[in-house]
C-alpha positions in Angstrom: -132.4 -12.4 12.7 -131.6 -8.8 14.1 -129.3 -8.5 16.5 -132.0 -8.0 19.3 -133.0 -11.4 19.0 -129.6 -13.0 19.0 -128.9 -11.6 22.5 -131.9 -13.1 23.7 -130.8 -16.1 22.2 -127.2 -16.4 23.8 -128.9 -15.3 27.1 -131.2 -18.6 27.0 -128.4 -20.8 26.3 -125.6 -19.4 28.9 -126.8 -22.1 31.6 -126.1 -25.0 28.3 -122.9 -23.2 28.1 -121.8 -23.3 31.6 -123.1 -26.8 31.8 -120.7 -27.8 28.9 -117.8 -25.9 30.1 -118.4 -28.1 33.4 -118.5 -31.5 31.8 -115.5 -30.5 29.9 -113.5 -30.0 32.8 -114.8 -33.1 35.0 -114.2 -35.4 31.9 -110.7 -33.8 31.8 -109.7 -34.3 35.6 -111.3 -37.4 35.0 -108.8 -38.1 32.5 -105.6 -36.6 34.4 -106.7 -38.9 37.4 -107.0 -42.4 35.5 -103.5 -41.8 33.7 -102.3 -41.0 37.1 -103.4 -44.2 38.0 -102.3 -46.1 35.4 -99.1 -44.5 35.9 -98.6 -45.2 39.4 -100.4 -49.2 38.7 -97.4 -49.8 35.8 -94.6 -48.3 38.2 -96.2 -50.4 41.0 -96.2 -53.6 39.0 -92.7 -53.2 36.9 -91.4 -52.5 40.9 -93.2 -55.9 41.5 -91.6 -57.9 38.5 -88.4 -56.6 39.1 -88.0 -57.8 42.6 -89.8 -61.2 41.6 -86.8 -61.2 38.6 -84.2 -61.1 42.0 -86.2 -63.3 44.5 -86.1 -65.7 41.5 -82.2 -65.2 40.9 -81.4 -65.3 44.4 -83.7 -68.8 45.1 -81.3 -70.4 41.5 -78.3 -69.4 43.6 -78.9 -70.7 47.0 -79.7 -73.6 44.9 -76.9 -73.9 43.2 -74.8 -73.4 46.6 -76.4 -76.4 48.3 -76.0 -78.6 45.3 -72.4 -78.0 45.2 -72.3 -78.1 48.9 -73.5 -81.9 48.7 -71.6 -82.7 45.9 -68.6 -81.7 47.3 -69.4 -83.4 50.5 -70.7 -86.8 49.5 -68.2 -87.0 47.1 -64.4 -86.8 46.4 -64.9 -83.8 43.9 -61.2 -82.9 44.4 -58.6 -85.5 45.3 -55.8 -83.4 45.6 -54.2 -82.2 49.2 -55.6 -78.8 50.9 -52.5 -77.4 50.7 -52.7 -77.7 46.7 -56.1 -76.8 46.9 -55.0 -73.7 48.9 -52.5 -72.8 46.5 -54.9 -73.2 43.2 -57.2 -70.7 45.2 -54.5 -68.0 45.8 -53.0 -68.2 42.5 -56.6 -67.9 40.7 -58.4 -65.5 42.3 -58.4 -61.6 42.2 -59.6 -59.0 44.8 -60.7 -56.1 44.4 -60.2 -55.1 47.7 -61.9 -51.9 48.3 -65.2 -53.2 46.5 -64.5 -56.3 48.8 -65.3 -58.8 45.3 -63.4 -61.7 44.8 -63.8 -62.9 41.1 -61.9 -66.4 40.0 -62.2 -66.8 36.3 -62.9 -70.1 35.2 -61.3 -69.4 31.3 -63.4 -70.0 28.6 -66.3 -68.5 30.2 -66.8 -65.2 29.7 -63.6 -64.0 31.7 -62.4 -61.1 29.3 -65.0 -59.9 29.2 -65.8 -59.8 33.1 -61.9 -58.9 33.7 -62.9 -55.7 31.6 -66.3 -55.3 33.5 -64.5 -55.7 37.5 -61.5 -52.8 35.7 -64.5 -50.7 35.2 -65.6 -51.2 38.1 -62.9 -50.1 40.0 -61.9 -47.3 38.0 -65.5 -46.0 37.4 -64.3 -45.9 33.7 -67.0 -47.2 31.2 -64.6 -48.5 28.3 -66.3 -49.2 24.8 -67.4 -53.6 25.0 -63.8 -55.1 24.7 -62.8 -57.7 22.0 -59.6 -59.8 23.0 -59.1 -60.5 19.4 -58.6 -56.9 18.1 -57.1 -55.7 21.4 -53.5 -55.0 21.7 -54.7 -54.9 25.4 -54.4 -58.1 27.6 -57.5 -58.6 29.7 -55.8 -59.9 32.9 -52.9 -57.3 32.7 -56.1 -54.8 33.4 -57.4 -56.3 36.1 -54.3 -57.3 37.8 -53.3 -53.5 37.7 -56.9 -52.9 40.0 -57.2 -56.6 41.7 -54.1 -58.1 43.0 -53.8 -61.8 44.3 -53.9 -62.2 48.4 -51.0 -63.9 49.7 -51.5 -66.9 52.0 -51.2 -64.6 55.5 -54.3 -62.7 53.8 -56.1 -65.6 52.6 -55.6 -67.7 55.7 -56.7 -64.4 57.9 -60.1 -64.5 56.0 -60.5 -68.2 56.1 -60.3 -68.0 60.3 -62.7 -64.8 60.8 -65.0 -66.8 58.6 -64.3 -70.1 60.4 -64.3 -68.3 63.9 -67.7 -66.4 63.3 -69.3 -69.0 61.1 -71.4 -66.5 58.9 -74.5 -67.5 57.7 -74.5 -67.1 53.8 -76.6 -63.6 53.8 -73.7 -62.5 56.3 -71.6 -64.1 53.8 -72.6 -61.9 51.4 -73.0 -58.7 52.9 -69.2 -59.1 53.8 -68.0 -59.5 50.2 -69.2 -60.6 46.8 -67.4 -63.7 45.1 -68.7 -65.2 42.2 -67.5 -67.5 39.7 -69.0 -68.4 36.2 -69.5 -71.5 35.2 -70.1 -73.6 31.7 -71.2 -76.5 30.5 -67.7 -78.8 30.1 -68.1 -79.9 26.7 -68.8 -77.1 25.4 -66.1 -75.1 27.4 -63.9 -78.0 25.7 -65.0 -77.5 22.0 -64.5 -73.9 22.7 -60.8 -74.2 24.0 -60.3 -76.7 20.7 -61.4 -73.8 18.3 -60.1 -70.9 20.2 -56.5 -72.2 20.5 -56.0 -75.2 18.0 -58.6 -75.3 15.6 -56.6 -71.9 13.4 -53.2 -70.9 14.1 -52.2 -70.0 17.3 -48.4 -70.2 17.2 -48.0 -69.9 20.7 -50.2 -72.6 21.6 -48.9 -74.9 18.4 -45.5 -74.4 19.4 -46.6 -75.3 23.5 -48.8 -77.9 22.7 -49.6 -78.7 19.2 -46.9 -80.1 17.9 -46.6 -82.5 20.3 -50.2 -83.7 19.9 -50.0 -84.6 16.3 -46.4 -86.5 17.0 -48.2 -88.7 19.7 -51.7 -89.1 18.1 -51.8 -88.6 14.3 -50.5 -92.1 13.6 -53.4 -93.1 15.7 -56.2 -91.0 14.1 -55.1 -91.7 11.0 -56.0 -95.7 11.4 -59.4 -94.2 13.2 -60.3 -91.9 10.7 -58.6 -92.4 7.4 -55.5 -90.4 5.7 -58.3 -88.3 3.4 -59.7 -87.1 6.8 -56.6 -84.9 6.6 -56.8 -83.4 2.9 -58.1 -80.1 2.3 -61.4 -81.3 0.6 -61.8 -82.1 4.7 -60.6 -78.9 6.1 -57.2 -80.2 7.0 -59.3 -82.1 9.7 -61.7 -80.5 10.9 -65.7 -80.4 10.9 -66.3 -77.2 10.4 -64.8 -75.0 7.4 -62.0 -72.8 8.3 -60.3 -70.5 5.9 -57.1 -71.6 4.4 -54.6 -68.7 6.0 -56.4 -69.7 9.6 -56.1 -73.7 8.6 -53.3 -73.9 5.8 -52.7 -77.7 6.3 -52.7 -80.6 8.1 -50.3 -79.8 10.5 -53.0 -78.2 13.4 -54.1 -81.2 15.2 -57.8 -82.3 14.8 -60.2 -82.6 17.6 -59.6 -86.3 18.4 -56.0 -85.4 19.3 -56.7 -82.6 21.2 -59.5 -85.0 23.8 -56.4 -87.8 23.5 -54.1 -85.2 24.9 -56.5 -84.2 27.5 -57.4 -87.3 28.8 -54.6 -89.1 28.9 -53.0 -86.1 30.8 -50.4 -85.2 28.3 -51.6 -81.3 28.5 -52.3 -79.7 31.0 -53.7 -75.4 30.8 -56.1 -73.2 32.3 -58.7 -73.1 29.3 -59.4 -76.7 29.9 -58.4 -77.6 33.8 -61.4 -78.8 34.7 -63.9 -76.1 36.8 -64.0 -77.9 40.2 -60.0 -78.0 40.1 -59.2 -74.4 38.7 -60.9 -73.0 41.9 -60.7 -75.4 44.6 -64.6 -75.0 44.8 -64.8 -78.1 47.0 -62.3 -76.5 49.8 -64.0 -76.3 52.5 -64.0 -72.5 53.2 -64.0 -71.8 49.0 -67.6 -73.2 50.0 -68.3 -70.8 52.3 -66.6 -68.0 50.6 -67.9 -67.8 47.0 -71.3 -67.2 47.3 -72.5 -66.5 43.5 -72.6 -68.7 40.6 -73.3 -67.6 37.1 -74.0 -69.8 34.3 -72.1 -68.9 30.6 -75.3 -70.3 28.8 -77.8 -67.7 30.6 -75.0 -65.1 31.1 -77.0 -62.5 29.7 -79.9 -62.8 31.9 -78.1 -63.4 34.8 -75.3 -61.0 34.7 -78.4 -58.5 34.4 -80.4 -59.4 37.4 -76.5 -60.4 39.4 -76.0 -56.9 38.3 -79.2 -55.7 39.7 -78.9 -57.7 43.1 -76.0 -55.9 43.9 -76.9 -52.2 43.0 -73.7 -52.3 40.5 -76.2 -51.6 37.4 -75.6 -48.2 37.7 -71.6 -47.8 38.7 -70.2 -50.4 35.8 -70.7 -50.8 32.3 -71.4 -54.7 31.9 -72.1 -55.1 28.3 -72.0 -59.1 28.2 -73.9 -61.4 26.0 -74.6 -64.8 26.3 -72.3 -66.2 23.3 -74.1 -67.8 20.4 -73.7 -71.6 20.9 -75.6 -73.2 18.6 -76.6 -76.7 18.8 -76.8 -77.9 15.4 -73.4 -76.0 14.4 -71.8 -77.7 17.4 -73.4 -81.4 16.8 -71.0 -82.9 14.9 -68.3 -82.3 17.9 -71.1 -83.6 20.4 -71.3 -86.9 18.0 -67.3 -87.2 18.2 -67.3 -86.6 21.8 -69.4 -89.6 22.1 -68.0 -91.6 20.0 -64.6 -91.1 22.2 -66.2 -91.8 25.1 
């Protein structure tokens, strides 16, 4: 073909061209304007879940406010005076005043971890996850050095501007955060069991464990056998412990520690019971605390509590819901209701 001919060819086939170049760049700005809509749909919808995430948590805690509200109003939850009730309150509770949050830590549910969480907070540090068992650092030394407990003039000034304006509970909240965390009571119990008797604690064997195998271990022994105690039977308990955590039988077993409890021969924060540690029944604590977190979903929850309150962003809160596993835990549960 000379080269005569193959202008005349590209001549004919300029209009293809153009045509092609055209569709090219309508399919493309086609293209650019779906993403830009897919882009815009997702952002749209994950806007949409998120807020359906905190109209979810916030329906679970007005919930969870009017329960306790009838609870504590059809019932005696808390038989003691209001002036002991006013006096659990104060010494429990910490404020961090300038973030107006009031925080009372029910122990054995999650409350190192949140101490560390509300220092944060307040300093604006963001402190690697904290682990009270390798820490030289005590959790409520840190928070007490950024939250400090009211005295009665300050609590009892709070109580009457909430009495004299009766706040509705979104006032409530807009005035100040409180929040407590709650857990299931058996399991907060097996958890105080392993945490402070179950291996050596010396300071709690020395306060409290002693004692209990004095007054009980004549008795468990006619409930459960002298070989319950060998080592073959972990010293008596139901799950394995190593021997420098468990070296004999001198730790009391489980049984003692419930006997102790019940018959109100011990009496410490990591196993007061909830309703008494706070004073949740008083009538302005009802008012007051406005959130309630639950140790089993404490993951979740601490994410969309988090969320709620636009503190996502300002603290680290690296909390996970502690493994509690049923099966591992069953053999308690089954001597629990044997007890009872």
């Amino acid at each position: 073909m000379t080269r005569h001919n193959i202008r005349r060819l590209y001549k004919k086939s300029r209009p293809l061209q153009v045509v092609i170049v055209f569709i090219i760049i309508f399919q493309y700005v086609r293209i650019q304007i779906l993403f830009s809509n897919l882009s815009n749909y997702f952002v749209k919808e994950a806007r949409h879940v998120n807020q359906s995430h905190i109209d979810h948590f916030m329906l679970s805690q007005n919930n969870r406010l009017d329960w306790i509200r009838s609870i504590c109003t059809s019932k005696q939850a808390n038989k003691s005076s209001l002036e002991e009730q006013t006096k659990q309150i104060m010494d429990s509770s910490f404020w961090l005043t300038e973030k107006r949050i009031i925080f009372c830590p029910i122990f054995k549910s999650a409350t190192s971890a949140w101490f560390m969480s509300l220092y944060n907070l307040s300093t604006g540090k963001r402190s690697v996850d904290f682990n009270p068992r390798k820490s030289n650092k005590n959790p409520i030394d840190l928070v007490s050095s950024v939250a400090k407990r009211q005295s009665s003039a300050e609590w009892k000034l709070l109580w009457q501007y909430i009495s004299l304006i009766k706040m509705s509970r979104e006032s409530m909240r807009e005035l100040l955060t409180s929040f407590i965390i709650t857990r299931h009571p058996f399991e907060r119990l097996v958890s105080a069991y392993r945490d402070k008797f179950e291996r050596m604690n010396q300071y709690y064997h020395n306060l409290y464990g002693r004692d209990m195998v004095k007054m009980f271990r004549h008795n468990a022994i006619k409930k459960f056998g002298a070989a319950y105690f060998n080592k073959e039977n972990n010293y008596g308990t139901i799950l394995k412990i190593g021997e420098k955590a468990r070296p004999n039988s001198e730790l009391p077993c489980f049984w003692e520690f419930v006997q102790a409890i019940t018959r109100g021969s011990i009496d410490d924060g990591h196993w007061t019971p909830m309703y008494k540690f706070c004073s949740i029944c008083h009538d302005t604590q009802l008012r007051t605390i406005n959130y309630i977190l639950r140790f089993e979903n404490l993951e979740k929850e601490t994410a969309e509590f988090l969320r709620h309150l636009k503190w996502d962003n300002s603290s680290k809160v690296a909390l996970k819901t502690p493994l509690v596993n049923s099966n591992k835990y069953n053999n308690y549960g089954n001597l629990m209701y044997e007890l009872l």
